[in-house]
C-alpha positions as a Markdown table, in Angstrom:
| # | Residue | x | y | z |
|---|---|---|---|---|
| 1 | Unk | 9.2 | -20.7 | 8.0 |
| 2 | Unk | 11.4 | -17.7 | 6.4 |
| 3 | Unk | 11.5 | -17.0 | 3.1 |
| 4 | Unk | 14.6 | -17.2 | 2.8 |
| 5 | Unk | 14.4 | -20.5 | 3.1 |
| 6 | Unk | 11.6 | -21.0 | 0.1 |
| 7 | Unk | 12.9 | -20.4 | -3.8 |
| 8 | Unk | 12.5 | -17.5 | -4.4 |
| 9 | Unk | 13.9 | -15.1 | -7.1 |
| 10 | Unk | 16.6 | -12.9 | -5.6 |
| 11 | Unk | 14.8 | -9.5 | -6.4 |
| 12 | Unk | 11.5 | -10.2 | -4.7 |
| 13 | Unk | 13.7 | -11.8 | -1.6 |
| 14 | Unk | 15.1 | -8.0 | -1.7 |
| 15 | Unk | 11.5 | -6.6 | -2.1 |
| 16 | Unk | 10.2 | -8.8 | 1.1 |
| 17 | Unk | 13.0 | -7.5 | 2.9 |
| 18 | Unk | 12.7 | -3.9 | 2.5 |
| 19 | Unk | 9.2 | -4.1 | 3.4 |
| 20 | Unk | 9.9 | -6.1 | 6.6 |
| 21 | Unk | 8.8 | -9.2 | 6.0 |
| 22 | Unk | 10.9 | -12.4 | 7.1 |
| 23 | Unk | 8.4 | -15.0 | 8.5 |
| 24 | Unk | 5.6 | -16.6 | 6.3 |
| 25 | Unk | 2.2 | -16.5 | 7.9 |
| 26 | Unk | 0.6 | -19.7 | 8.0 |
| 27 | Unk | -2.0 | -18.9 | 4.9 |
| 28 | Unk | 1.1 | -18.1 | 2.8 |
| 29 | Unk | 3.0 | -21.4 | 4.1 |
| 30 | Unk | 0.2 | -23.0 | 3.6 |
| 31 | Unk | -0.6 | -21.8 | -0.4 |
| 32 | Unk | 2.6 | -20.9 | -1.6 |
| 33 | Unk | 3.8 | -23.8 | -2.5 |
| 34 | Unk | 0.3 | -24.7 | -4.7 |
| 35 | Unk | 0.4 | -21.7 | -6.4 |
| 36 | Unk | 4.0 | -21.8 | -7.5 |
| 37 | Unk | 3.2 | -25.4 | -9.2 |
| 38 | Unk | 0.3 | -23.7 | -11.0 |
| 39 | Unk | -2.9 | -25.3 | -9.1 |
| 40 | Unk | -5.9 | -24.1 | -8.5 |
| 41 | Unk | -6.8 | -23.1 | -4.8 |
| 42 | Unk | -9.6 | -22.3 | -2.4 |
| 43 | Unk | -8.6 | -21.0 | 0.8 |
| 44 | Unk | -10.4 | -19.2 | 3.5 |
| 45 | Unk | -8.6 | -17.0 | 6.4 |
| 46 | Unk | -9.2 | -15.0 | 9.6 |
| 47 | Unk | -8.5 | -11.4 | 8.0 |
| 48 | Unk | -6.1 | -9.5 | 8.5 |
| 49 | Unk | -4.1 | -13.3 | 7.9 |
| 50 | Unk | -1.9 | -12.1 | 5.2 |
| 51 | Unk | -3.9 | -12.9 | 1.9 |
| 52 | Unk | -2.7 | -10.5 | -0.5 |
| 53 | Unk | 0.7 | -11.2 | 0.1 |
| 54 | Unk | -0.1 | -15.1 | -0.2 |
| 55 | Unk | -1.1 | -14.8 | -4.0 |
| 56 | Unk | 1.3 | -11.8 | -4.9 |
| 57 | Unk | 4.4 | -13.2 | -3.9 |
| 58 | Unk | 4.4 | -16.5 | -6.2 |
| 59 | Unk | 2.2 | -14.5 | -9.1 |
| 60 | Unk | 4.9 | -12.2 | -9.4 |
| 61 | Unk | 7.4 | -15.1 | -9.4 |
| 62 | Unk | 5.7 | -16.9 | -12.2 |
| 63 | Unk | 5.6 | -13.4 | -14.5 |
| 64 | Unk | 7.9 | -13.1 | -17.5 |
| 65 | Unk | 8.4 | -9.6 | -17.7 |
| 66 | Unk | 9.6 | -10.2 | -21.3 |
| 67 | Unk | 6.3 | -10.9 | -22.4 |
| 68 | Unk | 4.4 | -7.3 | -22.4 |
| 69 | Unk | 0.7 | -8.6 | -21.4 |
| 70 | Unk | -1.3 | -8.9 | -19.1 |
| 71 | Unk | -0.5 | -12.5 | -17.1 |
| 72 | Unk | -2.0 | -12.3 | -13.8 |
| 73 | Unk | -5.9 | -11.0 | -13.1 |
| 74 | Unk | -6.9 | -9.8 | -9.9 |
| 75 | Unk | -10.8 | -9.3 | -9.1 |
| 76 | Unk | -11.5 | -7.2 | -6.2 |
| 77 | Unk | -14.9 | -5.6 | -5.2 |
| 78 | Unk | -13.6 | -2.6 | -3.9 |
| 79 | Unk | -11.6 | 0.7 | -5.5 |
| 80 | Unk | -10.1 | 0.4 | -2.1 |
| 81 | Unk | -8.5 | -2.9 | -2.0 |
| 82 | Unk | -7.8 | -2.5 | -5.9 |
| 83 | Unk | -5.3 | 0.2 | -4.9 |
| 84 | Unk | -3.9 | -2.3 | -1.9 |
| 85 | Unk | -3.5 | -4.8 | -4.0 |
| 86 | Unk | -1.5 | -2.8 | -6.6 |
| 87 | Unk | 0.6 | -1.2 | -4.1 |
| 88 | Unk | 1.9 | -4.3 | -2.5 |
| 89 | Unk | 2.5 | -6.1 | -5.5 |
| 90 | Unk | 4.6 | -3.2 | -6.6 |
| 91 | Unk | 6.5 | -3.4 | -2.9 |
| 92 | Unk | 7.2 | -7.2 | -3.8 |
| 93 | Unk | 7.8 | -6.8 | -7.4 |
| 94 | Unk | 10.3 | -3.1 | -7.1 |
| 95 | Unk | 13.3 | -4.7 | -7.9 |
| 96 | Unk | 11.5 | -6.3 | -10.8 |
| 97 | Unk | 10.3 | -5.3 | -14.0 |
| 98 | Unk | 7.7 | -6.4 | -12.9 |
| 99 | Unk | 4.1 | -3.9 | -13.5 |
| 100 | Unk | 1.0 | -3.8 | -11.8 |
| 101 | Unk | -1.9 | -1.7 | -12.3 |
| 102 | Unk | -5.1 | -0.9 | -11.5 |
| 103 | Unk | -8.5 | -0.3 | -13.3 |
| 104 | Unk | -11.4 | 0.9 | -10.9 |
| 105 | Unk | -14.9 | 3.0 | -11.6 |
| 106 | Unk | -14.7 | 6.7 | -10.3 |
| 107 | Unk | -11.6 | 7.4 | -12.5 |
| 108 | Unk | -10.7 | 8.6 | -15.9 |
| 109 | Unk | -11.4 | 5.6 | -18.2 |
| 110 | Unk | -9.2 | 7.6 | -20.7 |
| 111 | Unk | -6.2 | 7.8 | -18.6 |
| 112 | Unk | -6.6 | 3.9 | -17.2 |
| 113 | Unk | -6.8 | 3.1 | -21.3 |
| 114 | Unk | -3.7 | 4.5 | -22.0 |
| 115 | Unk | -2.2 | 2.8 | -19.4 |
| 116 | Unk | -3.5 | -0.5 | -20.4 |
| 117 | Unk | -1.5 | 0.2 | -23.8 |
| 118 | Unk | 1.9 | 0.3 | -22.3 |
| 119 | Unk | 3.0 | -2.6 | -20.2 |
| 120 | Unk | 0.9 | -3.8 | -17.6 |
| 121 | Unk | 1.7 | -7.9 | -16.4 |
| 122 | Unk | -0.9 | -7.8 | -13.3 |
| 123 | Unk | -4.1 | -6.1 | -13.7 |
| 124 | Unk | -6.3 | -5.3 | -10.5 |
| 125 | Unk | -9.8 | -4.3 | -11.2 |
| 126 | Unk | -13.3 | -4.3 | -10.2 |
| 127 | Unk | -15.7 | -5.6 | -11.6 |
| 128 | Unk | -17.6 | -2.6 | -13.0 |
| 129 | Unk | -14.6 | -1.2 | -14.9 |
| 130 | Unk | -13.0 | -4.4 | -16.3 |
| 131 | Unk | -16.7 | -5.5 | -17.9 |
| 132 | Unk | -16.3 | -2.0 | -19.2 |
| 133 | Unk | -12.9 | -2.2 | -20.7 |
| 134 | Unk | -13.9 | -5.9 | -21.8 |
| 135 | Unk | -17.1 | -5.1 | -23.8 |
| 136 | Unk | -15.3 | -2.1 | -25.8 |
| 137 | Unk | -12.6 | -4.9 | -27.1 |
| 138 | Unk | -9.8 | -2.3 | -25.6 |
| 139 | Unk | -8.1 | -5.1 | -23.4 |
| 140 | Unk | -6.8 | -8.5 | -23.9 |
| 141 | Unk | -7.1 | -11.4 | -21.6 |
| 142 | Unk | -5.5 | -14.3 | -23.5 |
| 143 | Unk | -2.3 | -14.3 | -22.0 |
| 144 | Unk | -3.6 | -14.5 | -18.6 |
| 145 | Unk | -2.0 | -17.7 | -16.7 |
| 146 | Unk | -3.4 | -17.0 | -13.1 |
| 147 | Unk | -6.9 | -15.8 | -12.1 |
| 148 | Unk | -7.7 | -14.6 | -8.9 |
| 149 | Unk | -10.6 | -13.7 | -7.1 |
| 150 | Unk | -10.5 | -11.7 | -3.7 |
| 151 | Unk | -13.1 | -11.3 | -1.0 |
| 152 | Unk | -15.2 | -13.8 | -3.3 |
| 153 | Unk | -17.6 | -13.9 | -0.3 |
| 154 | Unk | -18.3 | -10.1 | -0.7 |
| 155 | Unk | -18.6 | -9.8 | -4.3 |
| 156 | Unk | -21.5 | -12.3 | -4.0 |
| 157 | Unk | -23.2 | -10.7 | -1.3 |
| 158 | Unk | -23.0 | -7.6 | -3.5 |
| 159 | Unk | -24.7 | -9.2 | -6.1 |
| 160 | Unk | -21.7 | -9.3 | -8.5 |
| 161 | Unk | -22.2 | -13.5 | -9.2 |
| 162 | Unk | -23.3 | -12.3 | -12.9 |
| 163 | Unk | -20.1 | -10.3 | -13.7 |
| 164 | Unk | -17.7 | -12.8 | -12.0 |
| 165 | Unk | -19.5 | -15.7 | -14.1 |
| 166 | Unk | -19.1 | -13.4 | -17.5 |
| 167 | Unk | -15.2 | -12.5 | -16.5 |
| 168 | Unk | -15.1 | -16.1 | -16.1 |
| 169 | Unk | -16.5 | -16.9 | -20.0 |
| 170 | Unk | -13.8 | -14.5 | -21.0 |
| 171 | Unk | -11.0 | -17.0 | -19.5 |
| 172 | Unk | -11.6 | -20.0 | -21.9 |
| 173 | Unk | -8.2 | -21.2 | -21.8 |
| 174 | Unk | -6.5 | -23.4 | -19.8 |
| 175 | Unk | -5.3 | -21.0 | -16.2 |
| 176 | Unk | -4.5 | -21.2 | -12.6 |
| 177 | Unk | -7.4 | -20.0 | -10.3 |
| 178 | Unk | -6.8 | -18.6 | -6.8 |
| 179 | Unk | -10.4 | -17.7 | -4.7 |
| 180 | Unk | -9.8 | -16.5 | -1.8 |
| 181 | Unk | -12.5 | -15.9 | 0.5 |
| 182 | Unk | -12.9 | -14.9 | 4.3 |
| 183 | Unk | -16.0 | -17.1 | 4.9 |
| 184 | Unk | -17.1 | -19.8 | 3.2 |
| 185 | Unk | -21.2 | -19.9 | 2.1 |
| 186 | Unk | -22.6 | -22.2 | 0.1 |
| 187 | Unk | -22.7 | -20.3 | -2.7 |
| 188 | Unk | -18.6 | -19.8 | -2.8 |
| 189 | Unk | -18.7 | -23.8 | -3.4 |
| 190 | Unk | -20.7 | -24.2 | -6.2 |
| 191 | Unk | -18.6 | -21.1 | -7.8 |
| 192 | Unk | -15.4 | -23.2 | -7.2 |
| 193 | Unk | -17.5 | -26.7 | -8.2 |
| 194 | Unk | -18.4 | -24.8 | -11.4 |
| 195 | Unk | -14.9 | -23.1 | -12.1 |
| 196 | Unk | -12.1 | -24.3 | -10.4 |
| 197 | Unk | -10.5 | -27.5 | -11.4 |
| 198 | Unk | -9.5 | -30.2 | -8.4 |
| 199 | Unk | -9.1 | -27.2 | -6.2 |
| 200 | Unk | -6.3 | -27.6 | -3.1 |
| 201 | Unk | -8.5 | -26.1 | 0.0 |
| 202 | Unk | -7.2 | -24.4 | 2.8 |
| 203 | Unk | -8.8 | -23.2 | 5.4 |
| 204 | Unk | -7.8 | -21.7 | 8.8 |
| 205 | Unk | -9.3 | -20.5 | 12.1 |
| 206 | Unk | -13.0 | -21.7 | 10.6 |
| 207 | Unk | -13.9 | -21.2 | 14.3 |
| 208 | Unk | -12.2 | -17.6 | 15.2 |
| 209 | Unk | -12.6 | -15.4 | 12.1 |
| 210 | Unk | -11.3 | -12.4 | 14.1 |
| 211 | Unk | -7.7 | -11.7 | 14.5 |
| 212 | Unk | -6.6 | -13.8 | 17.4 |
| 213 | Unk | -4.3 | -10.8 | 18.3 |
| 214 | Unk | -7.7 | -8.7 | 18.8 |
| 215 | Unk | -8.8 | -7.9 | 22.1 |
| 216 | Unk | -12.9 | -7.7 | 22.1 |
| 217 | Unk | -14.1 | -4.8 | 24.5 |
| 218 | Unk | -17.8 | -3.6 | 24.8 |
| 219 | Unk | -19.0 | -0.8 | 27.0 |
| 220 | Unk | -22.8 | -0.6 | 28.0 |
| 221 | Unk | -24.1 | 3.2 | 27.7 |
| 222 | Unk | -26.9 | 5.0 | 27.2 |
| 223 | Unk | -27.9 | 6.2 | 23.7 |
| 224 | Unk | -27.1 | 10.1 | 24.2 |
| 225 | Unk | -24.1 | 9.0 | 26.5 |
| 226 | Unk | -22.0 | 7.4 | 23.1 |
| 227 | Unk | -20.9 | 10.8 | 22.2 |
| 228 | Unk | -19.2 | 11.6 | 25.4 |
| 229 | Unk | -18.3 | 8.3 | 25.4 |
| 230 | Unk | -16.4 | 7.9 | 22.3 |
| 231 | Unk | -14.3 | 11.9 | 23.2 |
| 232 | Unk | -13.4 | 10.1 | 26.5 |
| 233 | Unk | -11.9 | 7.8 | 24.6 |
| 234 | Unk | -10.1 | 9.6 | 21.7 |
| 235 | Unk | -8.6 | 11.6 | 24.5 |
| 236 | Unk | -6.5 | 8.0 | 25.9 |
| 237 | Unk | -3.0 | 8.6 | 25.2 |
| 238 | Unk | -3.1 | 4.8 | 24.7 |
| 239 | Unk | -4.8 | 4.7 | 21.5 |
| 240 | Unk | -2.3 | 5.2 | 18.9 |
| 241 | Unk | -4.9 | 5.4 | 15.6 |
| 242 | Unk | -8.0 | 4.2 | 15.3 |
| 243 | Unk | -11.4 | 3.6 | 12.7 |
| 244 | Unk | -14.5 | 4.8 | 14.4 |
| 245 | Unk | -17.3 | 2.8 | 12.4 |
| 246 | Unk | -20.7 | 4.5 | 11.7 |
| 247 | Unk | -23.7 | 2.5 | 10.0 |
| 248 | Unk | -24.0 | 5.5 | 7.0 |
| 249 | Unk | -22.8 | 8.4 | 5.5 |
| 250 | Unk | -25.1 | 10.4 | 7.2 |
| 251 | Unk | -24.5 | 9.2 | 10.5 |
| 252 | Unk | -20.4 | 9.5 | 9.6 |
| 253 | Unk | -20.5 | 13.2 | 8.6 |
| 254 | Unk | -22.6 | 14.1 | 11.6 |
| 255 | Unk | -20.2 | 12.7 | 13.8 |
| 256 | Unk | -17.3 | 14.6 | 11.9 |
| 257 | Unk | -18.9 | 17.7 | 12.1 |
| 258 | Unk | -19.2 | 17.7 | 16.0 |
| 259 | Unk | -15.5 | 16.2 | 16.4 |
| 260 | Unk | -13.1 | 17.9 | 13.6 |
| 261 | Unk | -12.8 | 20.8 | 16.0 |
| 262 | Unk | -12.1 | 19.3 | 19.2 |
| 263 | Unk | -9.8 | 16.7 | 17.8 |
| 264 | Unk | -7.5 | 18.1 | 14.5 |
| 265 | Unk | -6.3 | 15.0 | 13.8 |
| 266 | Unk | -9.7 | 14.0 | 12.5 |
| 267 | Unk | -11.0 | 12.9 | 9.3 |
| 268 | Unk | -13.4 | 11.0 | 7.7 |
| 269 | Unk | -14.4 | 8.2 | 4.6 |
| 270 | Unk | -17.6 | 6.9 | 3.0 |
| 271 | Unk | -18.4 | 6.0 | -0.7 |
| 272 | Unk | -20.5 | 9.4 | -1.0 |
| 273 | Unk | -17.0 | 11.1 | -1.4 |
| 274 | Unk | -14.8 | 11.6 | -4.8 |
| 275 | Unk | -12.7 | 8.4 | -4.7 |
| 276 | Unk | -9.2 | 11.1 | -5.1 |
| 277 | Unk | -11.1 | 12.5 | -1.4 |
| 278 | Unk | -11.1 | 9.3 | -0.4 |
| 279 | Unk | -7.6 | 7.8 | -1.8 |
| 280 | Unk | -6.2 | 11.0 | -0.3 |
| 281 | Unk | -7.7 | 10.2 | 3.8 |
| 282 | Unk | -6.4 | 6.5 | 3.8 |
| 283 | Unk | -2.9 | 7.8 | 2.6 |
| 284 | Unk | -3.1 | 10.1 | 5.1 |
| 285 | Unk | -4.0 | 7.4 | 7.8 |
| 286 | Unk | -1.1 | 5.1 | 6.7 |
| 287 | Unk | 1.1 | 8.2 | 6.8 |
| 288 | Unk | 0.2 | 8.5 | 10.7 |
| 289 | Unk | -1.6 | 11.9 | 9.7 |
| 290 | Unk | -4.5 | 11.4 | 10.8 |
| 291 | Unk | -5.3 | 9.8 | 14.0 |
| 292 | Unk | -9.1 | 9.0 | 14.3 |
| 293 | Unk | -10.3 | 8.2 | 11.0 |
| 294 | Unk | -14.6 | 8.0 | 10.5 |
| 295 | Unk | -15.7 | 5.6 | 8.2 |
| 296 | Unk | -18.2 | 3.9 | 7.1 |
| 297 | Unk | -18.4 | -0.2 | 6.3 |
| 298 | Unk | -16.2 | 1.1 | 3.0 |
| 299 | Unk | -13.1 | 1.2 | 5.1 |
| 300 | Unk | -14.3 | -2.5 | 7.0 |
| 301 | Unk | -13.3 | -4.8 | 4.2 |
| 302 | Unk | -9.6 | -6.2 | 3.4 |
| 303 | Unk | -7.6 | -3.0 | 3.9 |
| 304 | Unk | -4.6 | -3.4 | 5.7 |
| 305 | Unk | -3.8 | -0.4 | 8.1 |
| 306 | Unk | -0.3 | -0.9 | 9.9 |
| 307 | Unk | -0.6 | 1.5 | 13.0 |
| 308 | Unk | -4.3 | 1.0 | 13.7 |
| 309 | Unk | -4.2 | 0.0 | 17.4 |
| 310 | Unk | -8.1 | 0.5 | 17.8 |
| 311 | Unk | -11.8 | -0.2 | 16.3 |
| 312 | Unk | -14.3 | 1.8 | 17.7 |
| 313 | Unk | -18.0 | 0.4 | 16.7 |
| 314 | Unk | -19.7 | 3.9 | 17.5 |
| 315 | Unk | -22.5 | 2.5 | 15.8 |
| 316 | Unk | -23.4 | -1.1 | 16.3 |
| 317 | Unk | -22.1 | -3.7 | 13.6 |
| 318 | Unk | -25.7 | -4.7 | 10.9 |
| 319 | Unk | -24.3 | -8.2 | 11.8 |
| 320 | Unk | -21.8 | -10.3 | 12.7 |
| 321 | Unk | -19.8 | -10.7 | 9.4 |
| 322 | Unk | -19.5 | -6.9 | 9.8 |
| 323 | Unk | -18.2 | -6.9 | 13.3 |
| 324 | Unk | -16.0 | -9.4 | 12.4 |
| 325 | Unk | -14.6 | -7.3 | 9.1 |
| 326 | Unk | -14.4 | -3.3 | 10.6 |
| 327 | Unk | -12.7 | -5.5 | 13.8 |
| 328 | Unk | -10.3 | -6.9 | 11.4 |
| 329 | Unk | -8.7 | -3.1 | 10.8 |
| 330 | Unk | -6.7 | -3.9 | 14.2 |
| 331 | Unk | -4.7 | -6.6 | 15.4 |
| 332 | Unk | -3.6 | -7.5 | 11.9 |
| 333 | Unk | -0.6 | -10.1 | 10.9 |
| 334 | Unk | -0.4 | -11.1 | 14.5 |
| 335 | Unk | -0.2 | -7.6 | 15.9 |
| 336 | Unk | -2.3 | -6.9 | 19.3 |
| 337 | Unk | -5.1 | -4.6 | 18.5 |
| 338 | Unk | -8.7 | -3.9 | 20.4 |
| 339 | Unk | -12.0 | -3.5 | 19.3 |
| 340 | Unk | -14.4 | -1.3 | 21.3 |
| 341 | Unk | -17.6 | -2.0 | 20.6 |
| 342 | Unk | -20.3 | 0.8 | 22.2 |
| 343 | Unk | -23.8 | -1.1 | 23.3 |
| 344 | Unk | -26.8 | 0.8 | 23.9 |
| 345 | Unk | -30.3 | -0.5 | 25.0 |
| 346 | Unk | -31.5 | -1.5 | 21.8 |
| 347 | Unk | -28.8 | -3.1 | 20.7 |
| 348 | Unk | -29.0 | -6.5 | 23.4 |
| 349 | Unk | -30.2 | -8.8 | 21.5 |
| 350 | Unk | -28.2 | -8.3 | 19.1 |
| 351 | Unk | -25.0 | -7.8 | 20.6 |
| 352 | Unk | -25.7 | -11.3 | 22.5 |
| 353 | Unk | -26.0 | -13.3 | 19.4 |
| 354 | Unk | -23.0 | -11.5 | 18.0 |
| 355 | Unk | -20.6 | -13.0 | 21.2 |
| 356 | Unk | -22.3 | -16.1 | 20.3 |
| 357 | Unk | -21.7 | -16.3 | 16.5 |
| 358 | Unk | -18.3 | -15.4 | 16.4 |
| 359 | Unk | -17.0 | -17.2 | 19.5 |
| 360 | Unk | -16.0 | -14.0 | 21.4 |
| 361 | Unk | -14.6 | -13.8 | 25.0 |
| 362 | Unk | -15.2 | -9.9 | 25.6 |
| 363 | Unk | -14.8 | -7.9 | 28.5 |
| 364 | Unk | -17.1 | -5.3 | 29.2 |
| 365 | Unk | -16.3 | -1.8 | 30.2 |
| 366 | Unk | -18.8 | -1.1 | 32.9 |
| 367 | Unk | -21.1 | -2.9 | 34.6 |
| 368 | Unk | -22.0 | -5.5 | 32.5 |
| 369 | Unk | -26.1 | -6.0 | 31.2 |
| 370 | Unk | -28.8 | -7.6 | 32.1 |
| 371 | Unk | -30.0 | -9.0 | 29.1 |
| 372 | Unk | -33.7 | -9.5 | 28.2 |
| 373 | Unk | -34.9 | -12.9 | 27.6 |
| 374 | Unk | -35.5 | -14.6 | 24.6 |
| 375 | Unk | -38.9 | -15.0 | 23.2 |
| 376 | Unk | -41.8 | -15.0 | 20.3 |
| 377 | Unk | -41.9 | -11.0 | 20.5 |
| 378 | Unk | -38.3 | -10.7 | 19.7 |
| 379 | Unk | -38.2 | -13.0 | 16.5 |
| 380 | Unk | -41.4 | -11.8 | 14.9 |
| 381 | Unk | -40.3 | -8.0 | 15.0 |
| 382 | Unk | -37.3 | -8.9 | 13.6 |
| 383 | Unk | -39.0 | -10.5 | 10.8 |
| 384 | Unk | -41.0 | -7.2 | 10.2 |
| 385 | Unk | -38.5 | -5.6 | 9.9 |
| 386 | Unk | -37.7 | -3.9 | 6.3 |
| 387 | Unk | -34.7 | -4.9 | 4.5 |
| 388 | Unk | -32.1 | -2.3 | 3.8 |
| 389 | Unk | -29.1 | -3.2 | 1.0 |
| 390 | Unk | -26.3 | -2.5 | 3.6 |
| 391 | Unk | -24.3 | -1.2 | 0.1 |
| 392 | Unk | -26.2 | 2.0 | -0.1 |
| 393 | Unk | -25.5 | 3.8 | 3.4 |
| 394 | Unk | -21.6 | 3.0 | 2.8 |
């Protein structure tokens, strides 16, 4: 379906077209329609599936932008994704008068407040930041008409179910809520049993989370071969831009150190860095400055990245949620991407029930492993081993 065939104001038709956009994906033929008529919706989606644009383009059809509040709430757990979100609705919305903005931690509270006193109809913000701006009495949430909460599945698994659940006391009138979500655990249920009202679900691809578009490549080496490896690589004149993942900052600044000289257009991400550092590297990568960008599992989550042709897991994925998120950077909105995925050793076991778990059909770079077998050994030392928050090396 187009949309020009859906009825839609005139101005965003304009803003969908200077941005390129004439087909519907199937998540946004699929919601649209629900959101418009004001219901309440839980949908799931392979990423990279077209989300953001799914809830912005009817929210900013349903804003009167006579009415100078805040209409529209956005809950995202990222500073990243905050800023996405707030630059595509003001893509949809430019021909509009139509105002997003954006409230995050790591910036000036002083300059986001005086923001929030001009006119601001859809707010993006994280959860830190808008508790902060709630508990001071400095922002108003009583006109909001349509609640929606992104990457619900993350925020949870960050352990942000308190603030969600206090945002949500703050909502005590009647309102739409959208959560989106790109898995669907038990605990995203209950939230919607408890807070959304006769929900509409969709869901799609439940059984291939990854892009379908992706191509899923690993390569067997050894563990001091990954560095020649990976230069081998960046040196393909086939790889238009690509992420390099790394497990932590540490291990992403080590690698940066012994690449930013053979390869200029090199640069790197984690959350370590000042968030204008970091702002400033992704708008570089969109801009097709930078052409290998290191990153940490910061970068793996909901951003969109419209050249990225590769992935490169230099360091194994924690699990297979995270494969199936730092994957998602390529092969987005039905464009054909690949995923290179470098397996050492150690890694077998794991790299086995990650084919398994997420339904891939890889090929393998290489001669192809022997993998060990399966036994009582394997499961207890994985039980010994110490938990880590994954949060804290990002």
């Amino acid at each position: 379906m187009k949309f020009t065939e859906l009825d839609i104001d005139p101005q965003i038709l304009r803003g969908l077209q200077s941005m390129g956009y004439r087909d519907l994906t199937p998540i946004q033929e699929l919601t649209f329609p629900h959101i418009l008529e004001g219901k309440d919706l839980l949908a799931t989606a392979e990423t990279g599936s077209g989300k953001t644009s799914a809830c912005g383009i009817p929210m900013v059809q349903r804003i009167d932008p006579d009415l100078k509040a805040i209409q529209a709430l956005i809950l995202v757990p990222t500073r990243e994704l905050a800023l996405q979100y707030t630059e595509e609705i003001g893509r949809i919305a430019h021909f509009m008068r139509v105002v997003p903005f954006a409230v995050y931690g790591g910036f000036d509270m002083g300059v986001q407040k005086a923001k929030l006193q001009d006119v601001v109809h859809i707010l993006v913000a994280t959860p830190g930041r808008l508790i902060d701006f709630l508990y001071s009495g400095r922002i108003s949430l009583s006109d909001v008409q349509t609640f929606v909460l992104d990457e619900a599945d993350e925020m949870l698994k960050e352990g942000f179910l308190e603030d969600i659940e206090f945002v949500f006391s703050c909502l005590i009138h009647e309102r739409q809520t959208l959560l989106f979500s790109a898995t669907m655990p038990p605990d995203i249920d209950r939230l919607a049993s408890k807070y959304l009202n006769d929900p509409i679900r969709v869901r799609l691809n439940q059984q291939q989370l990854a892009p379908q578009s992706l191509n899923h490549h690993f390569q067997f080496v050894a563990q001091d071969a990954r560095l020649g490896t990976l230069t081998g690589k960046m040196e393909d004149g086939s790889i238009k831009q690509a992420i390099i993942f790394c497990n932590s900052r540490l291990n992403a600044e080590r690698l940066y150190l012994k690449l930013k000289d053979r390869h200029p257009r090199v640069d790197m991400v984690h959350g370590g860095m000042e968030q204008q550092k970091r702002s400033s590297v992704i708008r570089r990568l969109r801009n097709q400055q930078v052409r290998f960008m290191i990153a940490t599992d910061l970068a793996g989550r909901g951003l969109d990245f419209t050249h990225v042709s590769h992935v490169i897991n230099y360091d194994f994925p924690r699990s297979p949620v995270t494969y199936t998120h730092r994957t998602g950077r390529a092969g987005r909105m039905g464009r054909e991407g690949t995923a290179l995925t470098l397996v050492t050793h150690r890694d077998l076991g794991a790299v086995r029930r990650l084919i398994t778990a997420n339904g891939l059909s890889p090929t393998w770079i290489g001669r192809e492993p022997d993998f060990p077998h399966r036994g009582r050994g394997e499961r207890s030392s994985r039980r010994k081993r110490p938990r880590h928050r994954q949060q804290s090396g990002i």
